[in-house]
N, C-alpha and C positions, 0 to 999 in steps of 0.2 A: 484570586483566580482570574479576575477580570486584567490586572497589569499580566499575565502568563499570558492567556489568550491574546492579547492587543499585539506580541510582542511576537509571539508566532507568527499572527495574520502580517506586521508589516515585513517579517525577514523571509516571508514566503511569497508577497507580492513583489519584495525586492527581487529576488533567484529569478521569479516568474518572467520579470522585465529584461534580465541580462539571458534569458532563454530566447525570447522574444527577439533582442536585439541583435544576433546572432546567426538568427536566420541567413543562409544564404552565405556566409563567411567561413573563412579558413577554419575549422574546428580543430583543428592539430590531432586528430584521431590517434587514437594508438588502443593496442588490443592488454586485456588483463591478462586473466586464467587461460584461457585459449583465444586462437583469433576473433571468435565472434563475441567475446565480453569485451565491448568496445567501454571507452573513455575520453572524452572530449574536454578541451581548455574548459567548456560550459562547465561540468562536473564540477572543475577547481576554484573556479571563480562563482558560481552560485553558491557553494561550501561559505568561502573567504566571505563572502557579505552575510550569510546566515550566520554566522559564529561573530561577526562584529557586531551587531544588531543586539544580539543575544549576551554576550558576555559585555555591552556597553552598559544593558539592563540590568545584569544581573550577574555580575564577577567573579562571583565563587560559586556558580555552577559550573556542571564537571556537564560533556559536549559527548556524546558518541556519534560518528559523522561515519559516512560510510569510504568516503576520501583519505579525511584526515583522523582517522582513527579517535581514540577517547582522548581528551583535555581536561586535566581538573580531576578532582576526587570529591563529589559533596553526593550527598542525599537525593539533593535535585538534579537529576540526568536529562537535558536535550536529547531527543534521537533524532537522526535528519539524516535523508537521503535529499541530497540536492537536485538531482534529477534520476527520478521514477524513470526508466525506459528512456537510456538513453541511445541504446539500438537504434530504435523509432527516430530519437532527435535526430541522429547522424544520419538516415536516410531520408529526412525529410517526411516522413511517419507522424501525421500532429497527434499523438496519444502520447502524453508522458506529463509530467507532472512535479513538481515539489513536496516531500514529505516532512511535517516536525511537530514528534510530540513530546510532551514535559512529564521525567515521572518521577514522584516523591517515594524514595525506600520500595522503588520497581511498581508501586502503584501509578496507572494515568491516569493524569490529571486534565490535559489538554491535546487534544488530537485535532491537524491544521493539515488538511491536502488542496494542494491550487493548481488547475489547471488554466495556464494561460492562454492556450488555443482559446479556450470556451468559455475565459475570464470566467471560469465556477471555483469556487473555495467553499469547500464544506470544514465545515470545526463542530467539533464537542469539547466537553466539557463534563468531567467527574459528577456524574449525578444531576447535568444543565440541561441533555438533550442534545438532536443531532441536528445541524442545520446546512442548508443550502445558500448560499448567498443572504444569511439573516435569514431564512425560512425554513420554519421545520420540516423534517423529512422522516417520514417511516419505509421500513423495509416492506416487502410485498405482501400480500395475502394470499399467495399462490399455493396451494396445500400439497398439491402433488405431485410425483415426477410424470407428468404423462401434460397431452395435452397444450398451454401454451407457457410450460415451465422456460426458463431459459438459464445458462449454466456459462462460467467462465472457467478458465485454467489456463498454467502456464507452465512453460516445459523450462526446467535446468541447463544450462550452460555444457553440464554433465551426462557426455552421451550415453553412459551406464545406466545412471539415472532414469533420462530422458525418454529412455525407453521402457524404462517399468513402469513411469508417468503412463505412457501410451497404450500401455494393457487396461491399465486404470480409464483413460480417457474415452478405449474402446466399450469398456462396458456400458459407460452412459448413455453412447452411441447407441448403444443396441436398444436404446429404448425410444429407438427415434427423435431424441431432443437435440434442438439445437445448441450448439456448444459454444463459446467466440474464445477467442485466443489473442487480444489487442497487447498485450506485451509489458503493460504498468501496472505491476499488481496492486499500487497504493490504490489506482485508480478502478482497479476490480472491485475492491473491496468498498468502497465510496459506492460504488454503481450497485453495489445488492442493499448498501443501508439506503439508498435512495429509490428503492426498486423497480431499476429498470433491469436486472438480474436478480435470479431467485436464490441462487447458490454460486460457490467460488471454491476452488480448494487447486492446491497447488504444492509441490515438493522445496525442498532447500532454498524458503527464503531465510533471509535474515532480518534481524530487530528494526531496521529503519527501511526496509518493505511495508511492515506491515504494523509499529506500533499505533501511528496515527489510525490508521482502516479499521483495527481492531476496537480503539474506544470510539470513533462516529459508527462501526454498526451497533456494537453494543448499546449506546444510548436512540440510537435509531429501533432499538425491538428486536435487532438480530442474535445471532448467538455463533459462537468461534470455539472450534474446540479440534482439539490433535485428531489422528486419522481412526483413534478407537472412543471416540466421545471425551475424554479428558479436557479438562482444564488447558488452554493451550499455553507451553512456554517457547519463549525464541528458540532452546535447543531440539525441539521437536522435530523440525523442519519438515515438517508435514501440516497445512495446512487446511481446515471445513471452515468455510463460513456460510452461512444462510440467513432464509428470513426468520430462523428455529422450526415454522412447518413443515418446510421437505429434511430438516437436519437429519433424523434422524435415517430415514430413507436414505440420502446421499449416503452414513456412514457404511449402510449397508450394501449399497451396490460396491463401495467402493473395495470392502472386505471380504464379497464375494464374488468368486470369480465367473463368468459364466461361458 
């Protein structure tokens, strides 16, 4: 476990450096799915050195990249989103992030998020615990939704979507809490296992959103599960995570409409 994690930590502070270095430079922008699913050279070339790093260490692991789609067929699967919120990057936005976790027969093993604004890397580790820069981190002890609870989300690319998001997002609302909407969901999910967020839940992510964020809360004390308490899997695309005290409360506002 300790060669998996070492090998995360250096091809996430590599992506981190060529994010960094970029600042301020021609990003060659071009749009995905609709104009606003932006993609920048950054994307491609933090991808190209997380996938070198990674299969120099270890060559017959199979790679799911959110760029370069899957490489390889082994047991052990990399997930890696090379740049978390690159919206943010492309506007000059410092909230985004590096994602890569390691999972053996879909188990995580290793979950690695680095933000290089704020040179923070949080990793876990299969049964190791969650840490901050080497320092342990637990999720909140906030118990309720009321009070000085505090709440993330993020809205789809998919204005269908995005707006059934927004009924959901209203309800919250109604109970006077505040909400943030920063744009990097690896980096939401990092911010509740480290509790400066009580809860997080959001529509139509995918596996290198969210595998890393999912095993540092979980080893952090948190707890992740689909929009009706389930088990969460990638195809759900419906996303709870919390500190587990407001969990269950979250699922319910979110199920009832008011």
């Amino acid at each position: 476990m300790t060669d998996f994690l070492t090998i995360a930590m250096k091809a996430a502070r590599a992506a981190g450096a060529i994010q960094l270095e970029y600042i301020g430079q021609d990003l060659s922008i071009e749009s995905k799915s609709v104009d606003s699913d932006l993609v920048t050279i950054v994307d491609a070339k933090c991808e190209a050195i997380i996938r070198q790093i990674i299969l120099k260490a270890f060559p017959d692991h199979a790679i799911l990249g959110e760029e370069g789609g899957t490489v390889g067929s082994n047991a052990y699967q990399w997930i890696v989103d090379p740049l978390d919120g690159t919206v943010n990057y492309a506007h000059g936005f410092p909230f985004y992030c590096v994602s890569i976790a390691l999972e053996h027969h879909g188990q995580r093993l290793v979950g690695v998020v680095f933000d290089p604004n704020r040179n923070e890397l949080f990793h876990a580790t299969k049964d190791g615990g969650a840490f901050l820069n080497n320092k342990a981190i637990r999720v909140s002890q906030q118990a309720t939704l009321t009070g000085r609870a505090m709440l993330a989300t993020g809205f789809p690319y998919d204005t269908q979507t995005a707006l059934i998001a927004l009924e959901v997002f209203k309800r919250f609302l109604a109970l006077g809490l505040p909400i943030r909407r920063p744009g990097a969901a690896a980096l939401d999910l990092c911010y509740v296992a480290c509790g400066r967020i009580d809860g997080f839940f959001e529509y139509k992510l995918n596996a290198w959103d969210c595998a890393a964020g999912i095993l540092i809360i979980e080893q952090a004390g948190g707890k992740v599960s689909n929009f009706i308490g389930e088990t969460y899997a990638y195809a759900d695309k419906k996303i709870v995570a919390s500190n587990n005290l407001v969990h269950q409360a979250m699922l319910e506002r979110i199920n009832t409409p008011v």
